[in-house]
C-alpha positions in Angstrom: 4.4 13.5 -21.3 4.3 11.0 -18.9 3.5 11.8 -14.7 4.8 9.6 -12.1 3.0 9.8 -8.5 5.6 8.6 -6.1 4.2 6.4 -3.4 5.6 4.3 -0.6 3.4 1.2 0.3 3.0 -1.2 3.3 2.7 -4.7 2.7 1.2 -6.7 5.9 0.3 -9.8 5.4 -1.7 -12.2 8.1 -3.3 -15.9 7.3 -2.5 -15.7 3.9 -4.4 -12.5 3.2 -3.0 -8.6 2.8 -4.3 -5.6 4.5 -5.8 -2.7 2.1 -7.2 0.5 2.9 -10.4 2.1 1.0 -10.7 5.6 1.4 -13.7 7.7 1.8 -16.2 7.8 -1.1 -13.8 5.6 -2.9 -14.5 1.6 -3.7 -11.1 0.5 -4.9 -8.8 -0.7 -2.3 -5.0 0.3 -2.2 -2.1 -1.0 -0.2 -1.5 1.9 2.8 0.8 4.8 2.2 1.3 7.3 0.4 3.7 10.0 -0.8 6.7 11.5 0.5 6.9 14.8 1.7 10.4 17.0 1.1 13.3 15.1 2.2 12.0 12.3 3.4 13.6 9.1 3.3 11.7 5.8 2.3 11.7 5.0 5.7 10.8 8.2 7.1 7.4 8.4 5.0 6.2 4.7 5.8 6.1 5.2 9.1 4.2 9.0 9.0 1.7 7.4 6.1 0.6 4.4 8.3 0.8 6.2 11.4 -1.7 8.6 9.7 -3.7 6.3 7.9 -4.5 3.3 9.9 -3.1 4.5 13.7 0.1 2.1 14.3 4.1 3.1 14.3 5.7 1.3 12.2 8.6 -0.7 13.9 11.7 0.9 11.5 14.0 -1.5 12.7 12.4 -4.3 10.9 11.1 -2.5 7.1 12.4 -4.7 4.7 12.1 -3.8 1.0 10.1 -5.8 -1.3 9.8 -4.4 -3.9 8.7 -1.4 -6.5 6.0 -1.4 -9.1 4.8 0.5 -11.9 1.6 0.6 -13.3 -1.2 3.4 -14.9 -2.4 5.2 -12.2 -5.9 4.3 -10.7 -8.7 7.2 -11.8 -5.9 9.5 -13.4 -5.9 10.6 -16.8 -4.3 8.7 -19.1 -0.5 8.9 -19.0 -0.5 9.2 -15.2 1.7 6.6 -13.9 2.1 5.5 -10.2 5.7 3.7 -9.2 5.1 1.8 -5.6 7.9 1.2 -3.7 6.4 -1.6 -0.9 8.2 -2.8 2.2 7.3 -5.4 4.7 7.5 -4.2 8.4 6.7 -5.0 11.9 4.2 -2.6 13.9 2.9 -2.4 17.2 -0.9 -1.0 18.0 -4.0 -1.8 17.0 -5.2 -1.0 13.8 -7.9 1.4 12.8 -8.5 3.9 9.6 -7.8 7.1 10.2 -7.6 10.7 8.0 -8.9 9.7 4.4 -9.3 6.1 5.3 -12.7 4.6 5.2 -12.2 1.1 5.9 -9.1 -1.4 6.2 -10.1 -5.0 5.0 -8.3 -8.1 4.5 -8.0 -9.4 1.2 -6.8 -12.8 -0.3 -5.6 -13.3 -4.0 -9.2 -13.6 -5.0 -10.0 -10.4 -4.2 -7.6 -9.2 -6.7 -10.4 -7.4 -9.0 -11.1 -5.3 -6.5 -8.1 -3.2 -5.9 -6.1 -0.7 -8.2 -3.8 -1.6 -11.3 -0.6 -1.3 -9.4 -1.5 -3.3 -6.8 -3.5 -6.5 -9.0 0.7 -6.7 -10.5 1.4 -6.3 -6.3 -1.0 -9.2 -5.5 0.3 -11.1 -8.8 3.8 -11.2 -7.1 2.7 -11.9 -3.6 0.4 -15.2 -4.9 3.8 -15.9 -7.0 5.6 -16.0 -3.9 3.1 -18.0 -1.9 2.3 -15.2 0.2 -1.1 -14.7 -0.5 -4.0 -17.1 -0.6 
């Protein structure tokens, strides 16, 4: 039987590189977010993941959706699969990790090897797309 982990993702992109979150003991990176809580919208759980994670309010006005993603979920067992639904947004702040998160870092195309399945397919479409370096 197969399990899907539900998770909403921020995409924020800045000279050509993505931001990516590491949490604590952890040494793959992940796009920020996370998963919805009861009745929450899309919307509704971007903006409480990243304002939780990395200390900046989303701007909701400006999410746009990119896209969603499917892939075997990172450190799971086998059979565990995590769908990604990302969106590209605006923010105001100043960002800083927060809760679980270790460390943000920015990370270009070539640093594809060092985040999780789901988001390698992520950075495949954003290099596509000549959004990432």
């Amino acid at each position: 039987m197969t399990t899907i982990i539900d998770k909403i993702a921020w995409i924020h992109i800045q000279n050509g590189q993505v931001l990516c979150a590491r949490s604590k003991g952890k040494d793959t990176y992940y796009l920020p977010g996370g998963k919805r809580e009861a009745g929450e919208t899309d919307e509704e759980t971007l903006v409480r993941e990243i304002e939780e994670e990395i200390s900046v309010r989303i701007k909701p006005e400006t999410i746009s959706y990119f896209g969603t993603f499917e892939a075997e979920a990172h450190g799971k067992a086998e059979g565990v699969i995590v769908k990604m639904t990302c969106y590209i947004a605006d923010f105001e702040g100043t960002l800083s990790p927060a809760s679980e998160i270790e460390e943000l870092s920015w990370l270009s195309y070539k640093d594809r090897n060092r985040v999780s399945v789901v988001t390698q397919i992520i950075f495949d479409q954003l290099h596509e797309h000549k959004l990432l370096s």
